[in-house]
N, C-alpha and C positions, 0 to 999 in steps of 0.2 A: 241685527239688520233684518229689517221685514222682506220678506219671500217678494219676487217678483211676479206680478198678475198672469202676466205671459209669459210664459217660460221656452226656452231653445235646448236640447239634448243632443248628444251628438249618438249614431247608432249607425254600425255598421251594416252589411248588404243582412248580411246573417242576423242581427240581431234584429233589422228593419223588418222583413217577414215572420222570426216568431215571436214579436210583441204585437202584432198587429195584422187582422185584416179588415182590407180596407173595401167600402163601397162609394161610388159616387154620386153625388148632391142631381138633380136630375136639371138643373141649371150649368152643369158643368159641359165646358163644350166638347166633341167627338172627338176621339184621341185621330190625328190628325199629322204626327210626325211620317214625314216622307225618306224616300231614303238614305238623302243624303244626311238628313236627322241622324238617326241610327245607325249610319255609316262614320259620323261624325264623333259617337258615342264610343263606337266597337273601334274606330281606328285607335281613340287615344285610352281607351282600358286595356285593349292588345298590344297596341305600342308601348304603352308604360311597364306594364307586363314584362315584356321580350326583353326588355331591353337591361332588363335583370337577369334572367333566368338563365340556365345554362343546362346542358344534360347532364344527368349524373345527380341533380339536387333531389334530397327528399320534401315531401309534404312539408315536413317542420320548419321547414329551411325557410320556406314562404313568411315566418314571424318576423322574420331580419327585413323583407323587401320593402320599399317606402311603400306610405299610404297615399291613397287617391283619393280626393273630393269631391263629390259629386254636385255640393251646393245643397240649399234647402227647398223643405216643402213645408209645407204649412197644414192642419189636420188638426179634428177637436173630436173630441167622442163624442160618442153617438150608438148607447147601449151596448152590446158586445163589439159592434165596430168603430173603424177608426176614418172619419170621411175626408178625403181630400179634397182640398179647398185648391192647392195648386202643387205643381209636381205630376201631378198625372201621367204627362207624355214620359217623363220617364221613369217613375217606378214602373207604369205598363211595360216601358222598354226591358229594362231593367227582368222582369218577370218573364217576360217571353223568352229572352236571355235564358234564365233558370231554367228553364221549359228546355230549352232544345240542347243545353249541355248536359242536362238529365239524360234524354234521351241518345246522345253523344257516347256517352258513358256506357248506357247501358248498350249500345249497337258495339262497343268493341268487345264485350263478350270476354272481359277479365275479371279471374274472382277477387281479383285484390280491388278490382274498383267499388267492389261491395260499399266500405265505410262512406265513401264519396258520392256515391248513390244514397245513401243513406241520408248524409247529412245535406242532400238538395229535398227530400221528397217532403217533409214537413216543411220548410221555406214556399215549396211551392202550393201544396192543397193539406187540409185537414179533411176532418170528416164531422158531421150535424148530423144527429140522428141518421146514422150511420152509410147518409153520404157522403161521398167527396165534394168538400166545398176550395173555389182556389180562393190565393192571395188576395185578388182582387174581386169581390164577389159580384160579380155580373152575370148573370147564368146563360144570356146570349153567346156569350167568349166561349162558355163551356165545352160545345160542341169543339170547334174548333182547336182548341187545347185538346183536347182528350187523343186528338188523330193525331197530334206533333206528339205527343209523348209515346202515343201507342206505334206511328210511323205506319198509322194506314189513311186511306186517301182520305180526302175531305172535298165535299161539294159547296159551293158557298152558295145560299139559300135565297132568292130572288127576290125574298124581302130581307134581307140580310141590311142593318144597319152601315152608316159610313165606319163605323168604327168597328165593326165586325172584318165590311170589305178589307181596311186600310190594316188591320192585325192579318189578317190573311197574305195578304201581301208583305208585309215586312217580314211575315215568317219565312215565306221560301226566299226572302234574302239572306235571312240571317246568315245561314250556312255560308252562302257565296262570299261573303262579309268578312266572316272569321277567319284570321288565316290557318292554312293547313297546319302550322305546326300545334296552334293551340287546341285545334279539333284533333287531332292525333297526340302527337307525342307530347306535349306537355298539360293535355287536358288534365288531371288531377290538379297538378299543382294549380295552372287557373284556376279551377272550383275556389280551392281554399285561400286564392290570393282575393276573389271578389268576393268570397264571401266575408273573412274576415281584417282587408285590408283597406277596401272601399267603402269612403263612408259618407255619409250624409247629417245634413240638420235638421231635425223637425223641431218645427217650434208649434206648439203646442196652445189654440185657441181655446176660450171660452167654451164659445157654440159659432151656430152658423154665421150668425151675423160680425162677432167679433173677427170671423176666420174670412169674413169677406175684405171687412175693413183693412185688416194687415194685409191680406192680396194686395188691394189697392194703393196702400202706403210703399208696399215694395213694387211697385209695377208704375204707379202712376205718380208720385209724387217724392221731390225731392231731385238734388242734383249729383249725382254720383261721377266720380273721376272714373277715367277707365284705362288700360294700360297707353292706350294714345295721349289723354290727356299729360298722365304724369312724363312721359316719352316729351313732349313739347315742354311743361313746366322744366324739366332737366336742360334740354337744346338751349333754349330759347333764354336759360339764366345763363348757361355758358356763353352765349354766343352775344351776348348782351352792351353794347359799351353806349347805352344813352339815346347816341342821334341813330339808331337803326332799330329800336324798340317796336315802335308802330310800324315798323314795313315788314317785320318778322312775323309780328302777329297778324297780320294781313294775308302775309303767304301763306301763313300756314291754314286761315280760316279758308281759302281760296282751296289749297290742295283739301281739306275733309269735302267743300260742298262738293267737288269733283271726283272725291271716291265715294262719296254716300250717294251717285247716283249708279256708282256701280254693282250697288244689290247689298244686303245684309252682310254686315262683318266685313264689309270690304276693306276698308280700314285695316283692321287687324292682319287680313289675307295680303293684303301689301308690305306691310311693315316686314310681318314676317318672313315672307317670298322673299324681300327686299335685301333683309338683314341675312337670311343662311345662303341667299346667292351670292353674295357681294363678298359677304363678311366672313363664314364659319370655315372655321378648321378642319374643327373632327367631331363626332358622334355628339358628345360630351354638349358642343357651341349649338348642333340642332335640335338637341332637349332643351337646353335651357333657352332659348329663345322661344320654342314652341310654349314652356310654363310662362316664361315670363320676358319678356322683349324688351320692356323698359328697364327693368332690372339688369338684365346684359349687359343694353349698353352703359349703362351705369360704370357696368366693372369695365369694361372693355371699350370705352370710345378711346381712350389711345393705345391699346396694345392693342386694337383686332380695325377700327376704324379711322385711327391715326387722327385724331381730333384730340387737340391738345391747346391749342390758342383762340380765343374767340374769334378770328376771320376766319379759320380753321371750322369751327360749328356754324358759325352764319352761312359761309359759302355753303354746308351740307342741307343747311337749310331752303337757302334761298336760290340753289341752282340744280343741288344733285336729287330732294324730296321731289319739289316740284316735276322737275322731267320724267322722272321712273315714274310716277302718278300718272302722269298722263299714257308712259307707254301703258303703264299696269291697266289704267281705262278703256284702253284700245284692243287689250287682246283678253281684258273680261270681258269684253261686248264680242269678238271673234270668237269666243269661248261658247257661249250661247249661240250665237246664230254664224253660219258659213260667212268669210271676208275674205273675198277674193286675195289670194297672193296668202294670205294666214291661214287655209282651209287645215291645215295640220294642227293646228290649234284649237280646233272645233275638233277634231277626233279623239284628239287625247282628252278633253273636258267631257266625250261621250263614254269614254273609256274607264275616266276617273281617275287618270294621272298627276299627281302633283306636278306640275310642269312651270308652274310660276317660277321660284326658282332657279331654274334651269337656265327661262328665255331671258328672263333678269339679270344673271351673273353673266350674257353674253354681250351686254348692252352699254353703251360710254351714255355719261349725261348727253354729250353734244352730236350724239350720231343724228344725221339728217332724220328726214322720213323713212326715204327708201333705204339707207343702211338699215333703220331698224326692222323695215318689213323684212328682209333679206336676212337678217341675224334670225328674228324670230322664227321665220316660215324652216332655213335649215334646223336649226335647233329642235323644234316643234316636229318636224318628218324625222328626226334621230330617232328620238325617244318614241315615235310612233312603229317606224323600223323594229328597234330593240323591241317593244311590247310585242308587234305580231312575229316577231322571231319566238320569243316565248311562248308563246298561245299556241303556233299550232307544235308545237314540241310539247304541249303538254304540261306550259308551267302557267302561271298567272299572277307571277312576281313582277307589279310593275314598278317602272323606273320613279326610284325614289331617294330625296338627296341623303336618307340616314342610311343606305345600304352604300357599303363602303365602295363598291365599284362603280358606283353613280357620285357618291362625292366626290372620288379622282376626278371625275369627269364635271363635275361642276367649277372642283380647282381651276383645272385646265382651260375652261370655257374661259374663266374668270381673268387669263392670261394672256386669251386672244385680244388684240385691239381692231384687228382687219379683217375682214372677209374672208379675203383666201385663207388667212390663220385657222379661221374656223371651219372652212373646206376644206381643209386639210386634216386639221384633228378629228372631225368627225369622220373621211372619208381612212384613216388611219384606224378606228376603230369599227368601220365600218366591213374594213377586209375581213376581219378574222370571224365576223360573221357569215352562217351559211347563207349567201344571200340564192343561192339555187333551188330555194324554198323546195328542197325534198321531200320534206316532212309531211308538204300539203297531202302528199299519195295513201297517206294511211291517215290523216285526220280526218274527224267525224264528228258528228253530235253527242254527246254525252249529256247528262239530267244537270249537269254543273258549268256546264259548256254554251248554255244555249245565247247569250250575249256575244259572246266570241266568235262564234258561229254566225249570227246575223250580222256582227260589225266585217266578216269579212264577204258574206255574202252580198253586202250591200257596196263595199268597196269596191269590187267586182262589177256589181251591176250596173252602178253608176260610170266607170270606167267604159264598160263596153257602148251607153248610151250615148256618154259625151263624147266619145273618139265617132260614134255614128251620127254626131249632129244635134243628138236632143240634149235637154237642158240637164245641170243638174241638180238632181233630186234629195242629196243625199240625206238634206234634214229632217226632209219628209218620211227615208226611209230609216233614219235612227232614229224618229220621236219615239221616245218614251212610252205613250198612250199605245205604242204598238198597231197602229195602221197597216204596218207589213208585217210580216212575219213567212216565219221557214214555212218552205213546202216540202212535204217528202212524194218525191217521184210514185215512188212505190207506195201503193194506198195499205195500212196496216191489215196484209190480208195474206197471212203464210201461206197458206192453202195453192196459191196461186203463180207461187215461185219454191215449190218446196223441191219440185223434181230437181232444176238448179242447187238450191244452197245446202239444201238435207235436213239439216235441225233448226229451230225455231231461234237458238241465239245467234247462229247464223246469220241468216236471216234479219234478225234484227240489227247484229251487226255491218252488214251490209244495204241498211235500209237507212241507215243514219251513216252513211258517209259522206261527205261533202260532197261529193259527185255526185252525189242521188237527191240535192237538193236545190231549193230554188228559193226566193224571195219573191213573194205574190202578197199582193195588198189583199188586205183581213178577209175581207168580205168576198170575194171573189175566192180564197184559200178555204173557207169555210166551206163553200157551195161544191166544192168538189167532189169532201167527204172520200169515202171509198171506192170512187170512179178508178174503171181502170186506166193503164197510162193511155190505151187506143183511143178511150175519149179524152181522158184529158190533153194530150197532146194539142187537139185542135180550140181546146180552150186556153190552151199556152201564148196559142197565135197573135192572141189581141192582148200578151203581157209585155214586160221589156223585153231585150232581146235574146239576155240571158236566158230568157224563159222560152222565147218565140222559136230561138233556134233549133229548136227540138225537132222542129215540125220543117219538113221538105219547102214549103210554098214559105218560108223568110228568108231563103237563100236565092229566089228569082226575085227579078225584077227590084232587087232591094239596094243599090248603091253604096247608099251611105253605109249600110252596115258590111257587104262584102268585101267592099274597095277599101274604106276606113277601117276597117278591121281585119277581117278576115286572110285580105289577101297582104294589106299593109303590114301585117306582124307575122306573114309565113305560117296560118292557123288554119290551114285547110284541110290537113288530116285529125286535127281535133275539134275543129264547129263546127261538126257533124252534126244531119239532124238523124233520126231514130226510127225505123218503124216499131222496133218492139224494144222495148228498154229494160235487159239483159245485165247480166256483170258485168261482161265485158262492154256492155256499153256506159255504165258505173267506173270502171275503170278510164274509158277512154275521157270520159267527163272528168278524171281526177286530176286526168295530166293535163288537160283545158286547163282547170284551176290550176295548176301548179304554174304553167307559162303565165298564167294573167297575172299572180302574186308577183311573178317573174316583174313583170311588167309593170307592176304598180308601185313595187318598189325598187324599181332599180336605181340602185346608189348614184349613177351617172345621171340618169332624171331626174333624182333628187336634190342634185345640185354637190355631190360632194367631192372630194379630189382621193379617188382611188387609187392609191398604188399600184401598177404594173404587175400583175402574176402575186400579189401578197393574198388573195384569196381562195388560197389552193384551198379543197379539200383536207388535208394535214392542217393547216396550221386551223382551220376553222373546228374540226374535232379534237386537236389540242386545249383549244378555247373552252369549246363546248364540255371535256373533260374537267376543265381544274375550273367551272362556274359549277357544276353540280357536285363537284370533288368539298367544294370550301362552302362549310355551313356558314348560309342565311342566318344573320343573330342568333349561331350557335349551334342549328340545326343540324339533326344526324340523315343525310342523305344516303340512298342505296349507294350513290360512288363511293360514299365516305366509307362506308360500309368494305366495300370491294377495293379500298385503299388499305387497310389495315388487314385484309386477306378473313374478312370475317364472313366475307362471302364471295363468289368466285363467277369470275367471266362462263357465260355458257351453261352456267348450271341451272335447272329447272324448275319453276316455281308453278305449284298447283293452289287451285282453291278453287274450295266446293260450294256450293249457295242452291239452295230449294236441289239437291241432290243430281247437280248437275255439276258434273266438274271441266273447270277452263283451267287453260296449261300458258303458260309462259315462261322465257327465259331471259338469263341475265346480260342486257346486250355489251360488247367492248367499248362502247361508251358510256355505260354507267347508269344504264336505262331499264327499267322493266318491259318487255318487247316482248306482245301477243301475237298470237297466230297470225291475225290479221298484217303484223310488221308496224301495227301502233306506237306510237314508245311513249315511255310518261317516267319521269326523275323520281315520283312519289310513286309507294304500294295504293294509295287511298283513290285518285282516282284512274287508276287503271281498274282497283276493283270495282269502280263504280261502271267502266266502261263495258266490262264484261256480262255485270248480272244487271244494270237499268237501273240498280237501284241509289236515287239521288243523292245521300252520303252513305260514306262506309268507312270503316277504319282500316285500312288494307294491312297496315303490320300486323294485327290480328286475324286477318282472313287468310293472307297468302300463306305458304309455308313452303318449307326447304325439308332435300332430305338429309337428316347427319346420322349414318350408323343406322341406318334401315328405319329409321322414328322419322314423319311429318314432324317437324318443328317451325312453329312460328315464327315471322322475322322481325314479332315484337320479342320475343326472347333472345333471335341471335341479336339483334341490339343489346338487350336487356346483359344476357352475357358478355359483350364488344364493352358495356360500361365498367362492369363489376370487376373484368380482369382489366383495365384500365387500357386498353388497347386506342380507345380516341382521345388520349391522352398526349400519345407519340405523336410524331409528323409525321403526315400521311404519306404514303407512297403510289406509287401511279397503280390504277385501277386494272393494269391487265396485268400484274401481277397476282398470281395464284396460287400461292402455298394453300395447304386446307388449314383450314379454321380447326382452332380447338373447344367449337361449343361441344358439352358433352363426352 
C-alpha cells in the first residue's frame, strides 16, 4: 500500500518538545489565548489528573492513569525547525506550563526532584552555539521566560508585542490557576503524567502552502457533527413516532439559535450544566458527562434520566430543553453584566465559579419568572457565601459539583420543588457556617490573593455607596481591564512607621491588611505614588466613601452616608475618620470590615431560613474542622496531619527565607496561625504570606521540631505516608499523642 502524502503521528507532551522545535510563519496571528483559554486548559489537565491520583503513589504509578488528548496541530519542516501552521495557542500554552512547573520544582528545594527537574529542562530550551534557545524559538519571549524560570522580576518593555503583553500576563496566572495540590504535593507525579500521558496529533505538511491548505480544510470547510448534534440525532430517533418529526426538529433548531447567541460553547456549557445538575449521582456521572454528554445519555437516559418511551423523549425535548435554555440564556447574560434581583450571579462568573449547575438543578421546567429569579438569586448568594467564607480563611476551593460536599448539595437542591424548601436547606447549611466573618481581622493581601482582595474590597465599596444613595458601580469596579484597583494606605515607605512596627516584615505585614486598604480608580491610585497618608487623606475626599471616610469633613454635612449608614447599622465607633493612620487605626478599619462582611452577607438578607441558635461557634468549628480534616480529591491537609497525631495542636512551626526567620503555630482548628493571628489550611500560602514571595512550596519551607532536628513538613507527611498512618480513620485533630517521625 503506498504511503500517504500527509501524514498524522501521534506524540506525547514529552516526545512533542524533544523532536521538535518550533518557529512561527510571520503570517501567523499573536498568540491571543485569554484566561479563560488557559484556565480552560489547566482545569481539565488538573482535573483529569486529580481525579486519579491519590497520596502515597510513585512516579511509575502515573503509566496506569488514562491518557489525555489534546487534539491536533498541524507543522512542515522548515530546515532545523518545525513551523506551526495551527496549534500555536496551545503548544505556547502548553510551554509556559513547562516553564513554571520547572521552576515549581526547583522552589521546593528537594533533592529527589532532581530527575524531574531534569526531564523538564531539555522539553523546554536547548542550546545553539552555546546559547540557550527555547521550544518555541522566538527571541522576543526570551526575556520574559528567562525571569519565570529564574523567579526574578520582569518589566514588560514599551514596545513589547501583543503576544509578548498577552504571555506575560497569562504567566502570573498560571500559578493562581493550578491548584495547590498539584503545585505542592503532587507536583512530580503531574510532571510525568503531562509529560508522558498527554498527547497530541501532528500531522505533518508538505511546506507552507500545503500546511495552509489543510488549516483551512480543518477550519473552514466541511460539515462536522459535534457532541450536540449526535445528543439530538439520539433524542429526536427515540422520541420519534411520524406526526411530531418536524415540530421536534423545529424545537430543537429554535433552542441552538437561542444558545448560540449566548457566546461560544454555549451549547455545550448548557447541556452539560444541564445534565450534572439535574442528572448525576456521583463523581464518576460528572466525568463522563464532562468527556462526553452525548455518550451519557446514551447509557443512562433511563436509569439516570428516566426516558424510556417516546412521549417520554419528546416531552424532554420539547418542554424540559427548551425552558432550561431560555433560563440558561438568562443567567449567561446576568453572568456578564449585573441583572437586577440576579446580581449574585454576576459575582460568581467574576469569581469563576461553576455555578451553572447548581442554579439549574434548583429549577422545575414550569417555574414562573419570578420563581425562577428567586431560586437562582438564593442559590447564586449560597455559593457566593460559601466562596468568600473560604477566601478570607485562607482557602480558594470554590464550590464545585465534583467536590463531594457540593454534589450533596446539588442532590439536595435537586429535591427542593418550593421556595421555602430551598430556604431552608441552604439556611440549614448556612448555620454551621462562621457567618461572624472573624476571619476578616487577620486577612490581608498576599501576592496570590490579590483577586480576593479586590472582589471583597469592592463588595464593600459598593455596599457602602448604594446604602448612601449612589449608584451601583460594581461592574465597573470588577472589570477585568483593572480600572480600580487596591490602594495601600501606607505609601511603601518603612522608614516612616518603623518606630511603630520595628522590623520591615512587619511592616509589610501590616501594610497589606485589609484595613490598610482601599479601592481607588487606576489613575487617580497611580498619582498618589508614595504621598503620605496626611496628603493623601484629602485626596481620599473626592473617592467613594469607603475611601472619603478617612477624612473628618465626609462625616458633616453628608446624610446620605451618616444617617444611611453610619448611624443605620450602629458604625459609629468604627467609620471613624483619621488624622494619622497608625495600627491601631489599621486595626480599627479591620473591624469596620469585618461588620460590613457582616452585613453583606448576612444569611437573613440573603434570603435564607436560618435556624434558631444552630450557628453557635462549636457547631461552626466543628464544621470547619472535619472540611479541612477530609482531603480535597485525596489531599493531605495539616488537619489531616494533626488527625493521625502526625503533628500536634500548639506546636511551633519556623521558617527561614533571605535569613530571616518567621514563627508560627499549629492552631486547634487545624490551621497554620502566624503572629499576626492569620490562619491558612495549607503551609504554601501562609509561606507566601510571610516572606512576599508570589509562590512557595510551604511543606518544604516550614519546619517542626522532633528530637531537637528542624524537620520539614514535607517529610513529617512523607513519614505519615510510609508508616501508613493516612491510611486509618482520622481522629479528631486535638488529639495529641507525639508523633513517631524519627
Amino acid at each position: 500500500m503506498p504511503e500517504a502524502p500527509i501524514r498524522g503521528d501521534g506524540f506525547t507532551v514529552q516526545g512533542l518538545f524533544s523532536a521538535f522545535q518550533f518557529r512561527l510563519d510571520s503570517f501567523q496571528r499573536e498568540y491571543s489565548w485569554g484566561r479563560q483559554d488557559v484556565k480552560a486548559l489547566i482545569d481539565d489537565l488538573a482535573g483529569h489528573f486529580i481525579r486519579q491520583w491519590s497520596p502515597g503513589q510513585e512516579r511509575r504509578d502515573v503509566r496506569l492513569f488514562e491518557p489525555y488528548f489534546l487534539g491536533p496541530f498541524v507543522y512542515y519542516r522548515d530546515d532545523e525547525f518545525a513551523a506551526l501552521v495551527d496549534g500555536q495557542q496551545r503548544i505556547t500554552t502548553l510551554h509556559l506550563l513547562l516553564v513554571h512547573l520547572r521552576r515549581l520544582a526547583a522552589e521546593a528545594q528537594r533533592p529527589e526532584y532532581g530527575n524531574d527537574i531534569a526531564a523538564l529542562d531539555p522539553l523546554i530550551a536547548g542550546t545553539s552555539y552555546g546559547e540557550r534557545t527555547y521550544a518555541i524559538n522566538e527571541p522576543e519571549r526570551t526575556p520574559l521566560l528567562e525571569s519565570i524560570l529564574d523567579g526574578s522580576p520582569y518589566s514588560l518593555p514599551a514596545e513589547a508585542s501583543p503576544s509578548v503583553a498577552n504571555l506575560n500576563e497569562r504567566s502570573q496566572e498560571i500559578d493562581e490557576l493550578l491548584p495547590e495540590t498539584v503545585r505542592d504535593e503532587a507536583l512530580p507525579l503531574f510532571i510525568h503524567w503531562l509529560l508522558n500521558r498527554v498527547c497530541l496529533v501532528g500531522i505533518d505538511a508538505v511546506d507552507r502552502r500545503q500546511g495552509w491548505a489543510i488549516f483551512e480544510t480543518m477550519n473552514d470547510r466541511g460539515v462536522q457533527l459535534g457532541p450536540a448534534d449526535l445528543l439530538k440525532s439520539f433524542l429526536l430517533r427515540q422520541a420519534d413516532n411520524v406526526h411530531n418529526r418536524s415540530r421536534l426538529g423545529e424545537t430543537w433548531r429554535s433552542m441552538m439559535t437561542r444558545l448560540h447567541s449566548a457566546g461560544p460553547q454555549a451549547t455545550t456549557r448548557f447541556l452539560q450544566a444541564l445534565l450534572v445538575g439535574k442528572y448525576a449521582i456521583d463523581q464518576s456521572d460528572v466525568t463522563d458527562i464532562a468527556i462526553s454528554f452525548h455518550g451519557w445519555v446514551q447509557l443512562n437516559a433511563e436509569k439516570r434520566l428516566g426516558l424510556v418511551h417516546p412521549p417520554e423523549f419528546a416531552r424532554f425535548v420539547e418542554r424540559d430543553l427548551p425552558a432550561f435554555s431560555r433560563r440558561f440564556t438568562t443567567l449567561a447574560a446576568a453572568s456578564s453584566q449585573p441583572d437586577q434581583g440576579l446580581e449574585p450571579v454576576f459575582y460568581n462568573a467574576v469569581n469563576e465559579i461553576d455555578q451553572m449547575p447548581f442554579l439549574l438543578a434548583a429549577l422545575g421546567p414550569d417555574d414562573t419568572d419570578a420563581q425562577f429569579r428567586d431560586k437562582a438569586r438564593l442559590v447564586a448568594a449560597f455559593l457566593d457565601l460559601s466562596y468568600v467564607q473560604r477566601l478570607i480563611n485562607n482557602g480558594d476551593e470554590r464550590p464545585h459539583a465534583a467536590s463531594p460536599e457540593f454534589l450533596d448539595l446539588l442532590r439536595d437542591l435537586r429535591a427542593c420543588r418550593h421556595i421555602d424548601q430551598i430556604k431552608k436547606l441552604l439556611g440549614d447549611r448556612t448555620a454551621v457556617l462562621d457567618t461572624s466573618f472573624s476571619a476578616v481581622r487577620q486577612y490581608g493581601l498576599r501576592p496570590d490573593n490579590r483577586s480576593q482582595v479586590r472582589y471583597l474590597l469592592a463588595r464593600m465599596t459598593v455596599f457602602v455607596e448604594v446604602e448612601s444613595g449612589r449608584p451601583d458601580q460594581i461592574a465597573r469596579y470588577l472589570e477585568r481591564s483593572e480600572p480600580y484597583e487596591i490602594e495601600h494606605i501606607w505609601a511603601n515607605k518603612f522608614e516612616r512607621h518603623q518606630a511603630e512596627v520595628k522590623t520591615e516584615d512587619r511592616f509589610r505585614l501590616q501594610r497589606n491588611r485589609i484595613g490598610a486598604l482601599l479601592l481607588l480608580q487606576k489613575s487617580h491610585n497611580a498619582s498618589y505614588q508614595a504621598a503620605p497618608y496626611e496628603e493623601k487623606v484629602e485626596w481620599y475626599r473626592g473617592q467613594n466613601h469607603l475611601a472619603a471616610s478617612l477624612h473628618k469633613v465626609s462625616h458633616q454635612r453628608n446624610r446620605p452616608f451618616t444617617e444611611g449608614v453610619v448611624k443605620k447599622y450602629g458604625l459609629e465607633k468604627l467609620f471613624r475618620s483619621f488624622d494619622k493612620f497608625d495600627m491601631n487605626a489599621i486595626e480599627t478599619r479591620q473591624l469596620l470590615y469585618q461588620r460590613l462582611c457582616e452585613l453583606i452577607w448576612d444569611p437573613q438578607r440573603l434570603g435564607f431560613d436560618v435556624p434558631p441558635k444552630a450557628s453557635s461557634p462549636e457547631r461552626a468549628t466543628a464544621r470547619a474542622v472535619a472540611h479541612r480534616t477530609r482531603a480535597h480529591f485525596g489531599a493531605i491537609t495539616v488537619a489531616r496531619l494533626i488527625g493521625v497525631n502526625a503533628l500536634r495542636v500548639g506546636e511551633e512551626l519556623t521558617l527561614v527565607y533571605k535569613q530571616v526567620r518567621h514563627t508560627a503555630r499549629i492552631s486547634t482548628e487545624g490551621q497554620i496561625e502566624l503572629a499576626t493571628g492569620e490562619r491558612f489550611d495549607s503551609p504554601s500560602p501562609a509561606g507566601t504570606a510571610v516572606t512576599g514571595k508570589r509562590t512557595m512550596n510551604g511543606w518544604s519551607y516550614w519546619k517542626v521540631d522532633r528530637g531537637g532536628k528542624a524537620v520539614t513538613l514535607f517529610e513529617v507527611r512523607s513519614d505519615a505516608l510510609e508508616r501508613g498512618l493516612l491510611e486509618t480513620e482520622e481522629r479528631h485533630p486535638e488529639q495529641s499523642a507525639s508523633s513517631g517521625l524519627f
